[in-house]
C-alpha positions as CSV (number, residue, x, y, z in Angstrom):
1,X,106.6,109.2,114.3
2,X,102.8,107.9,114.5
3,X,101.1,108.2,111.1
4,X,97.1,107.1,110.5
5,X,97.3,104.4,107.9
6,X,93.9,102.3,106.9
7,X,94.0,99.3,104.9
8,X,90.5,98.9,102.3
9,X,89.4,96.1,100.0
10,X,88.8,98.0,96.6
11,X,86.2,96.6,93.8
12,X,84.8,94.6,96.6
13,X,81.8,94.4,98.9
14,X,83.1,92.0,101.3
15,X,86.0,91.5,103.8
16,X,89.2,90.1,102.5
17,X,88.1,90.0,98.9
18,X,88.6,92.9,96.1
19,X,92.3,94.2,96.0
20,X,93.6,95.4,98.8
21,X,95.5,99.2,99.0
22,X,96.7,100.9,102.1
23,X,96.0,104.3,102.3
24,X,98.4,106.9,104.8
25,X,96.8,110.3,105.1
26,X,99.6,112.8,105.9
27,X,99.9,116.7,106.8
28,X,102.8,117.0,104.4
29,X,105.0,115.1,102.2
30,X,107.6,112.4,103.6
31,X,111.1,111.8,102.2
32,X,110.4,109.5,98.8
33,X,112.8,107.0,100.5
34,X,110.5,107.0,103.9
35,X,107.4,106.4,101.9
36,X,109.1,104.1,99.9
37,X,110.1,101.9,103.0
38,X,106.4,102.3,104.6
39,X,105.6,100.5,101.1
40,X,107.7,98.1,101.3
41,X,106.6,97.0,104.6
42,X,102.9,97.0,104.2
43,X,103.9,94.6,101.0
44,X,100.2,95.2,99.1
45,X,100.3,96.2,95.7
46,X,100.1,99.8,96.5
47,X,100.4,102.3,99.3
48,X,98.6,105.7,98.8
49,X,99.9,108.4,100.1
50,X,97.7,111.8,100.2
51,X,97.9,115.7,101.1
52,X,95.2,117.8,101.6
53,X,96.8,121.3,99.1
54,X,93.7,123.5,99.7
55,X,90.1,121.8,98.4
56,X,92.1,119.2,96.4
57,X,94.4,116.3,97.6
58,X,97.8,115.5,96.4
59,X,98.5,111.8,95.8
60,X,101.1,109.5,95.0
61,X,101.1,105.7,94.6
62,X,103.8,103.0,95.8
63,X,104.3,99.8,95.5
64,X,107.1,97.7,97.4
65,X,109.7,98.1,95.3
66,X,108.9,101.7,93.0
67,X,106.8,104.9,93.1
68,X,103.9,104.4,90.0
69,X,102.7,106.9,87.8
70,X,98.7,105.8,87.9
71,X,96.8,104.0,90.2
72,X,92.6,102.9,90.3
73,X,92.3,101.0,93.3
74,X,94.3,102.4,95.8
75,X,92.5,106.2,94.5
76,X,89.0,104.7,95.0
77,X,90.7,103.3,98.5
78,X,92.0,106.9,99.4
79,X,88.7,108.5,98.6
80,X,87.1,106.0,100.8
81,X,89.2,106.7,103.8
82,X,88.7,110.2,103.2
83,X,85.0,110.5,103.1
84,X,84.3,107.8,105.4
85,X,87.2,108.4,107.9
86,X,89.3,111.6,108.0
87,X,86.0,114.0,107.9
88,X,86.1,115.0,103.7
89,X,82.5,116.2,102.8
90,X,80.8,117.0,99.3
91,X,80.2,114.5,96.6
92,X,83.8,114.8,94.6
93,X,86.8,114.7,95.4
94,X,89.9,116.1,93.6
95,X,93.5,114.9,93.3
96,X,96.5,116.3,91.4
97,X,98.6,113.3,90.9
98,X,101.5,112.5,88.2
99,X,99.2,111.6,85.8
100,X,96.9,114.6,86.0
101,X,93.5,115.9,87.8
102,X,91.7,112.6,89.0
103,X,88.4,113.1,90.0
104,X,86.4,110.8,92.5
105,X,82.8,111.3,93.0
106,X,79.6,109.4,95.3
107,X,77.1,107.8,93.3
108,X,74.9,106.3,96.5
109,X,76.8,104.2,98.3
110,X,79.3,103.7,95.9
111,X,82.2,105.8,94.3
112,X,82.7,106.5,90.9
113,X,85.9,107.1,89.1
114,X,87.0,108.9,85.7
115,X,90.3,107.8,84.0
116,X,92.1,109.4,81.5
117,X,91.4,107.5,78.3
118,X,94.5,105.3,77.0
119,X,93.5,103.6,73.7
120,X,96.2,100.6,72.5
121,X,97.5,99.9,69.1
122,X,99.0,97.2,67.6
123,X,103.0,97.4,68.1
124,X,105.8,95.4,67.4
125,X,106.6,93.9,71.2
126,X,109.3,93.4,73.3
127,X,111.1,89.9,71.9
128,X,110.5,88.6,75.2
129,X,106.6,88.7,75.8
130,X,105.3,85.9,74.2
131,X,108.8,83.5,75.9
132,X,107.7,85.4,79.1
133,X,104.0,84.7,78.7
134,X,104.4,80.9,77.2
135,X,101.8,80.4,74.5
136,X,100.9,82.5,71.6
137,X,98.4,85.2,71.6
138,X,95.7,86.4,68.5
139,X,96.9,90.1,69.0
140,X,99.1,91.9,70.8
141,X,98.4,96.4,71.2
142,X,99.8,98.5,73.7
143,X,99.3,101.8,75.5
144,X,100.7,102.7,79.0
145,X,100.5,98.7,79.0
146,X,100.9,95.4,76.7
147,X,97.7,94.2,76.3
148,X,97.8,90.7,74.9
149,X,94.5,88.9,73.8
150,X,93.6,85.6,73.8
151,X,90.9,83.3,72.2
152,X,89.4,82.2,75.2
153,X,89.4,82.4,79.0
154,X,90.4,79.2,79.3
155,X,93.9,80.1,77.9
156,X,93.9,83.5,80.0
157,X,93.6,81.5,83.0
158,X,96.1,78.2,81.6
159,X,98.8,81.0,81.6
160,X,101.9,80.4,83.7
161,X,104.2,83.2,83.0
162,X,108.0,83.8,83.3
163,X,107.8,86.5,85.9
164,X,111.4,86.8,85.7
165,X,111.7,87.2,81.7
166,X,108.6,89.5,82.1
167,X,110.1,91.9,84.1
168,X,113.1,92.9,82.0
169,X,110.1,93.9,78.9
170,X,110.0,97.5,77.7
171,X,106.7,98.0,79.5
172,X,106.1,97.8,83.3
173,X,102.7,95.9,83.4
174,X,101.1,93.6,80.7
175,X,97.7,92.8,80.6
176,X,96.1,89.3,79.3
177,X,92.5,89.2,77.9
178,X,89.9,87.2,75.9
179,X,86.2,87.3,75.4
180,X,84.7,85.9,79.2
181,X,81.7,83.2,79.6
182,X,78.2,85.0,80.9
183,X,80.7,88.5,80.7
184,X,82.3,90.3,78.4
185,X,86.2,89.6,79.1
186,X,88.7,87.9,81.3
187,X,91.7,89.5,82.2
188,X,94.9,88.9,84.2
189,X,97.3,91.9,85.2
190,X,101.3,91.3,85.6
191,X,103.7,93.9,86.7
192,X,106.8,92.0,88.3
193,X,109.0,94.8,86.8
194,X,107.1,96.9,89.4
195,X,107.4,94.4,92.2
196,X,104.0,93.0,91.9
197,X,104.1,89.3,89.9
198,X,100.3,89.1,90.0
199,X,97.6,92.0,90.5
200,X,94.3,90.6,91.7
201,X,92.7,93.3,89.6
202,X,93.7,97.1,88.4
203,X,91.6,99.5,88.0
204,X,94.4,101.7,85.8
205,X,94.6,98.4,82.8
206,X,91.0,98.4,82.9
């Protein structure tokens, strides 16, 4: 079986930088355990897989070890492939995934995408975050993620976490923030319950 499979730095405008996502166009869906496996062996955070369903693409996300509900830089990285290799035209394209209609649309040279809004509140956490994490936050809320907050960027970055205790918590992926220097936030992304210890960035806790 040869499938087309392209490999694109996301949230970047050079080589090698950004977050890398591979992306395997495909005429029709795969067994979950073959895409799982092609996942696995590209070993990024997340493989894309898409399938053109009329004027609108179908399109699920994997990482190595688990199929993901929600995904921001590997869907930028599929509508890049598709507009810029596999012959998609217009200035939006649609995708029916798990998590709803995602739209992606060209703004110039660049593409824009819309997420479905996922305000956190303030919960009562899984015992094991802060042990996981190592060092007390200010505040701790939650949506599809934790999203633990800091004082400073300093701290977010003196972090060493517990990947091991992290990714037995309630909650796949935890996010770690503070007000940045010359920005306006730091932030760090674990997900080791989904087989990824350290995302360089994620469109999807953003």
């Amino acid at each position: 079986m040869e499938l087309p499979i392209y490999q694109l730095d996301a949230f970047s405008s050079h080589q090698f930088a950004g977050n890398p996502a591979a992306v395997c166009p495909l005429q029709a869906w795969l067994p979950i355990e073959k895409m799982q496996a092609i996942a696995a062996e590209n070993n990024l955070a997340e493989t894309a897989f898409c399938v053109r369903q009329g004027d609108r693409y179908g399109l699920r996300w994997f990482t190595p070890s688990c199929e993901v509900d929600l995904c921001g830089h590997a869907t930028l990285a599929t509508a890049a492939a598709l507009f810029r290799y596999e012959g998609a035209g217009g200035e939006e394209l649609l995708f029916d995934t798990r998590s709803g209609e995602l739209a992606v649309r060209k703004q110039g040279d660049r593409l824009c995408l819309d997420f479905p809004a996922q305000p956190p509140r303030r919960c009562q956490p899984d015992g094991k975050l802060v042990e996981g994490l190592g060092t007390q936050p200010l505040d701790i809320l939650a949506a599809r993620y934790y999203m633990v907050v800091y004082g400073s960027a300093e701290e977010v970055r003196g972090v060493r976490p517990n990947f091991e205790v992290l990714s037995r918590l309630d909650r796949g992926g935890i996010i770690i923030t503070a007000p940045g220097n010359g920005v306006d936030f730091v932030s760090r992304f674990f997900a080791p319950g989904f087989g990824i210890n350290e995302d360089p960035v994620t469109g999807s806790a953003h």
